[in-house]
C-alpha positions in Angstrom: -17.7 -40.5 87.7 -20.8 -42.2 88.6 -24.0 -41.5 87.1 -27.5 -43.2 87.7 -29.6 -42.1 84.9 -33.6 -41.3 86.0 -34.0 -43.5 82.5 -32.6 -46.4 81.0 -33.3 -46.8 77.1 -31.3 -47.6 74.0 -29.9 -45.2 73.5 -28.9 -44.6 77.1 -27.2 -48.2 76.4 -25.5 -47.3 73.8 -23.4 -44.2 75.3 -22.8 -46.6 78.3 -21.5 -49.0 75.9 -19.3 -46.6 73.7 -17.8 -45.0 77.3 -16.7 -48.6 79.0 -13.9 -48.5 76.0 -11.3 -45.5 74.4 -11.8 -45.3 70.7 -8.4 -46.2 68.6 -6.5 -42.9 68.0 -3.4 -44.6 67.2 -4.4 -45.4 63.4 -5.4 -42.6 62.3 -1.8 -41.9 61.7 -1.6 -44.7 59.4 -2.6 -45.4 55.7 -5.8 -47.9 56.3 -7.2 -49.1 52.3 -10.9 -49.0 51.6 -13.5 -48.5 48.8 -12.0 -46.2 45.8 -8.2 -46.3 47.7 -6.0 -48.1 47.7 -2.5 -48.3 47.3 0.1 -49.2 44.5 3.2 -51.5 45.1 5.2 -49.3 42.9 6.9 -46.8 44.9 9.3 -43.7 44.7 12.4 -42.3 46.7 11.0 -40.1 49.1 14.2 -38.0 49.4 14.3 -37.2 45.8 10.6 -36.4 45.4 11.4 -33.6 48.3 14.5 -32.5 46.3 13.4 -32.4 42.9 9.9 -30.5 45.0 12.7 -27.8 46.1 13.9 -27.5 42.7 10.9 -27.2 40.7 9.8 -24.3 43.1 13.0 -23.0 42.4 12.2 -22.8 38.2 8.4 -22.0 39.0 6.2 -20.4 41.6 2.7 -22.2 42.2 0.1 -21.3 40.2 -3.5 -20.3 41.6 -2.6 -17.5 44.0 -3.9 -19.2 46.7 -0.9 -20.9 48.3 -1.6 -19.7 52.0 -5.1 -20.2 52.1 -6.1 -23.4 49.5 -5.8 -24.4 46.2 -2.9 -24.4 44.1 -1.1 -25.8 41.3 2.1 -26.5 39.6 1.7 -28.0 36.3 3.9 -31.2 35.4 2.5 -32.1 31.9 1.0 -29.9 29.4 -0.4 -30.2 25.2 1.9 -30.2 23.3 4.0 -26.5 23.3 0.9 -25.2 26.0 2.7 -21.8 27.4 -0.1 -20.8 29.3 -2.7 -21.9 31.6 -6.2 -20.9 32.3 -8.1 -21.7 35.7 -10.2 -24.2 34.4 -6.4 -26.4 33.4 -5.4 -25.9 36.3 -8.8 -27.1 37.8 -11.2 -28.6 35.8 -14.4 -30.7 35.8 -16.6 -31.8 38.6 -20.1 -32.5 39.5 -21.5 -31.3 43.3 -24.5 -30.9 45.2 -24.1 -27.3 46.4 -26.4 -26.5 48.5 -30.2 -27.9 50.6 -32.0 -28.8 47.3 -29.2 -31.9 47.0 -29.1 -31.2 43.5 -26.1 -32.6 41.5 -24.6 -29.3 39.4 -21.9 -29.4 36.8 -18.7 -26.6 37.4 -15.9 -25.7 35.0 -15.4 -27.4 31.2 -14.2 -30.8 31.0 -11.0 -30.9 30.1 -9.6 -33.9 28.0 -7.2 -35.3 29.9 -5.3 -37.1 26.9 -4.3 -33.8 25.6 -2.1 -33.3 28.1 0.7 -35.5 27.0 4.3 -33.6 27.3 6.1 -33.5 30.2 6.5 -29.2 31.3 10.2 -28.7 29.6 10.6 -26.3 32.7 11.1 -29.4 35.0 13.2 -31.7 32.6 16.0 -33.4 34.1 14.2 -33.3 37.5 13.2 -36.6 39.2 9.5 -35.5 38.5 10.1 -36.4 35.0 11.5 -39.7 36.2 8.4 -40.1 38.0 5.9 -39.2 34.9 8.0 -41.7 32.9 7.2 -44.6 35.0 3.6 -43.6 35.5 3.4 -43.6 31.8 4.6 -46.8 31.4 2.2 -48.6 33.7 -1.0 -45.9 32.4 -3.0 -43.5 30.5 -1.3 -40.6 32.5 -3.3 -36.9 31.7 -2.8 -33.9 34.1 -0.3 -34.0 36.3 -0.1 -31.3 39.0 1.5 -30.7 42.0 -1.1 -29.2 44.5 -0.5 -27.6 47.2 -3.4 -27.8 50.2 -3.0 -24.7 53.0 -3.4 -25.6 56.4 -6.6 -26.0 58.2 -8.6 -26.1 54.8 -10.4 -28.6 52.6 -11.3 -29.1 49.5 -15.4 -28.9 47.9 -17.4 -32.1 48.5 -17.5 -33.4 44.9 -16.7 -36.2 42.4 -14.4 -36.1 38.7 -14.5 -37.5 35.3 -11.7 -40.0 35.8 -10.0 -41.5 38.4 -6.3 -40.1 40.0 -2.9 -41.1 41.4 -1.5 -39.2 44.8 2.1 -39.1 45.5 1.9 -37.8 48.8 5.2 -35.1 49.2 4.6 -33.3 52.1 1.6 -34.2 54.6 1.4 -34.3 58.3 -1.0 -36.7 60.5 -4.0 -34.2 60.1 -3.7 -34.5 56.0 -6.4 -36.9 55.1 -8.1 -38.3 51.9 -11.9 -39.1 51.9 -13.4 -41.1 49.2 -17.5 -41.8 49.7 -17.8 -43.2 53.4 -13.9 -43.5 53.8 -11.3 -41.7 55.3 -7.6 -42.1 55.9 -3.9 -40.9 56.0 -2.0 -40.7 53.7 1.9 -40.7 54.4 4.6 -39.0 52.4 6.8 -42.1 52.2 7.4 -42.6 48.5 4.1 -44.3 48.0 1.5 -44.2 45.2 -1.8 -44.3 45.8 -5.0 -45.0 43.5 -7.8 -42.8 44.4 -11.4 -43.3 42.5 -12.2 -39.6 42.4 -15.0 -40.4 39.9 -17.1 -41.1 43.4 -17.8 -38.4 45.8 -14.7 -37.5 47.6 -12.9 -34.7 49.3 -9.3 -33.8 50.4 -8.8 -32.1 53.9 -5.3 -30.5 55.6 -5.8 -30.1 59.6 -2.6 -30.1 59.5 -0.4 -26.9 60.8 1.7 -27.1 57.4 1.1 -27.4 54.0 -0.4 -30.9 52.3 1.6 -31.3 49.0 0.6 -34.2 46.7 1.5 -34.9 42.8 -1.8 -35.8 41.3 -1.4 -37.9 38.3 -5.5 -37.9 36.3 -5.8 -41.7 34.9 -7.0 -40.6 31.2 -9.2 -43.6 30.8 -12.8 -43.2 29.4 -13.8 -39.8 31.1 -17.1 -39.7 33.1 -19.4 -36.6 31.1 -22.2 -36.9 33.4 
């Protein structure tokens, strides 16, 4: 198509710029590292993440109620004989700016992530509890969940107390992680990746199936405010 604009500016220059070249589509696919992610050499049999995921699902159903349209958890570790969870276990913390005044607001009760120390005894002998082992043994591990992320949704715009670790179990090439001002993939292929959720961050499925991650909380020094 030729077209002869009446004027020639800079920002006419700058669409004529961006249109003599296709953007790359080809990465987006792909796990590309950046400010508050990053990820781990330590890695995990894909396989048997999958399997023991089966299983688990098998002993438990998700908790949340919200499996088909958002949020919703599976609890790995709990305190010590915990039976029961309340919304705010299964959820949390956070700090976000909820609407056109930009003003940073507090939701939920922090909950200490160091409390959380046994592994569920509903999943014991599962390669879950593997996984939770070697975590341990590398860091302060808190909450661990499995989450579950319905398709075409995202998560609230907002930042943690602490830190977290994503085993990706199920994604798709629409499943992507935003931390700040970056944004990528990231792949279900036994890898574990650090995510500094303490910064503004988000988690997004435009996918057309289910994002499932383990999310491991780093129980370092929690953020309070």
């Amino acid at each position: 198509m030729t077209f002869m604009p009446q004027i020639q500016d800079s920002d006419v220059e700058l669409i004529q710029n961006a249109m003599s070249e296709m953007p790359d589509y080809t990465s987006v696919a792909e796990f590309v590292p950046g400010p508050g992610i990053a990820r781990l050499d330590l890695k995990f049999d894909i396989e048997k993440l999958q399997e023991a995921l089966e299983e688990c699902l098998k002993r438990e159903a998700f908790m949340g109620g919200m499996q088909d349209q958002g949020f919703a958890a599976l609890p790995l570790t709990q305190r010590p004989g915990q039976t029961e969870w309340t919304t705010n276990d299964l959820s949390g913390r956070y700090w976000l700016r909820a609407d056109e005044r930009y003003v940073e607001e507090p939701r939920e009760d922090l909950v200490p992530e160091i409390d959380f120390s046994e592994f569920n005894p509903k999943f014991k002998g599962t390669y879950f509890e593997y996984v939770h082992e070697e975590l341990s043994k590398r860091f302060p591990i808190g909450r661990t969940r499995i989450l579950s992320k319905g398709l075409y949704n995202c998560n609230s715009w907002h930042r943690d107390p602490e830190p977290r670790l994503h085993i990706p179990l199920i994604s798709n090439p629409g499943s992507l992680f935003i931390v700040n001002h970056h944004v990528t993939h990231l792949p279900a292929d036994g890898s574990v990746y650090f995510t500094d959720t303490r910064a503004y961050h988000t988690a997004l499925n435009g996918g057309e199936k289910h994002r499932v991650h383990i999310v491991a909380a780093l129980a370092y020094d929690q953020v309070t405010e």
